[in-house]
C-alpha positions in Angstrom: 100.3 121.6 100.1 100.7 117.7 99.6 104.1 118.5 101.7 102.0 118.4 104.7 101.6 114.5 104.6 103.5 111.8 104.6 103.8 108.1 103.5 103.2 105.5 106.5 107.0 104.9 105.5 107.8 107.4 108.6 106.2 104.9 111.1 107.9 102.1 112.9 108.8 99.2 110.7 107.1 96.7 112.7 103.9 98.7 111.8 104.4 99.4 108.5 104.3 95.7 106.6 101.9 92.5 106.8 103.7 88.9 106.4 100.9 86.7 105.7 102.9 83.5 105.9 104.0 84.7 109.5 100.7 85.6 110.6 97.8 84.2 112.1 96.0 87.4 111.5 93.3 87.3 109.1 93.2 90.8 108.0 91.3 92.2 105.1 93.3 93.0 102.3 92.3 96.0 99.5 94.1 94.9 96.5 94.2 97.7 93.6 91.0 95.8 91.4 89.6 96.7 94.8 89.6 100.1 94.2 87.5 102.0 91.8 88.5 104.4 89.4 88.4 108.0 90.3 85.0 107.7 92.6 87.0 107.0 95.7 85.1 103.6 96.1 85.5 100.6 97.6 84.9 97.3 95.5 85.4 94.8 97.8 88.7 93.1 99.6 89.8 89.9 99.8 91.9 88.0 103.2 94.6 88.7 103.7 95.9 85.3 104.8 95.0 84.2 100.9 97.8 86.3 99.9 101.2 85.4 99.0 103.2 88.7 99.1 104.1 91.3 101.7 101.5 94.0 102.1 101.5 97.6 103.9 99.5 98.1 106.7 96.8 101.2 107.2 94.7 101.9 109.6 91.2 103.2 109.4 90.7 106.9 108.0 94.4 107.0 106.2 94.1 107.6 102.9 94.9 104.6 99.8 96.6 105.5 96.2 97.1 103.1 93.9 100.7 104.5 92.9 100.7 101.7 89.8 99.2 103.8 86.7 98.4 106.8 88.8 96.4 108.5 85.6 93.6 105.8 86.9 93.0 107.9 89.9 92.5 105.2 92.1 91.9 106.2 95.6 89.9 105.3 98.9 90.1 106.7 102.4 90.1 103.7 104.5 86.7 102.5 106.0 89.0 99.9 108.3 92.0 98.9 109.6 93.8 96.2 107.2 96.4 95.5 104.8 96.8 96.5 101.2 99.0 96.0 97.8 102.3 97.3 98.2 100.9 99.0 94.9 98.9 101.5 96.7 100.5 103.9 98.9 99.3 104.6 102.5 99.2 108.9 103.2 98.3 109.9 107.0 98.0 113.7 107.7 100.8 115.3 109.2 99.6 119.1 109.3 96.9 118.4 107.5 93.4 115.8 107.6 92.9 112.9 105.7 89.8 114.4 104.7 91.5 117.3 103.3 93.4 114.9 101.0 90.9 112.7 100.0 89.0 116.1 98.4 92.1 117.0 96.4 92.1 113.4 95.0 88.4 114.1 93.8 89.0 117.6 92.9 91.6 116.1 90.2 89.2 112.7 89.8 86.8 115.7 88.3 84.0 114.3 91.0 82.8 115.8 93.7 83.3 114.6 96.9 80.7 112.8 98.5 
């Protein structure tokens, strides 16, 4: 089950969050208006460096929930690296794929996975 994956919480700290006021790195940033509602889309991004707040990192292929109002079923599996709201949770297969997860999240969307 979803036992099998874990939050990017488990990986090194220095990994884990995006300061953009201490970074010259101009990331692109998936805020949760980014995401669609239960489709699994992408809407767009914004830079990261225009942001004010903290923000977890992903990496390409790990797999975005927007944990805020989770009954919106907003979800994406990463088509880059980058930075996102610390709204949206970042899940990386442990024992399990990323692809795997995404198709439960559009099982329970009640679209089929693309």
């Amino acid at each position: 089950g979803l036992g099998n994956c874990h939050s990017s919480k488990t990986r090194s700290l220095a990994a884990e969050f995006f300061n953009p006021e201490k970074s010259e790195s101009n990331l692109q940033c998936i805020e949760l208006e980014h995401l669609s509602q239960a489709t699994g889309e992408l809407l767009g991004y914004t830079d990261a460096l225009k942001q004010k707040s903290i923000k977890n990192k992903f990496q390409k292929g790990d797999v975005l929930f927007g944990k805020l109002r989770p009954y919106l079923r907003k979800f994406l599996k990463a088509p880059f690296d980058g930075v996102c709201s610390t709204e949206i949770w970042v899940l990386t297969g442990k024992k399990i794929s990323n692809d795997f997860i995404t198709s439960i999240f559009f099982r329970f969307s009640g679209v089929s996975s693309q």
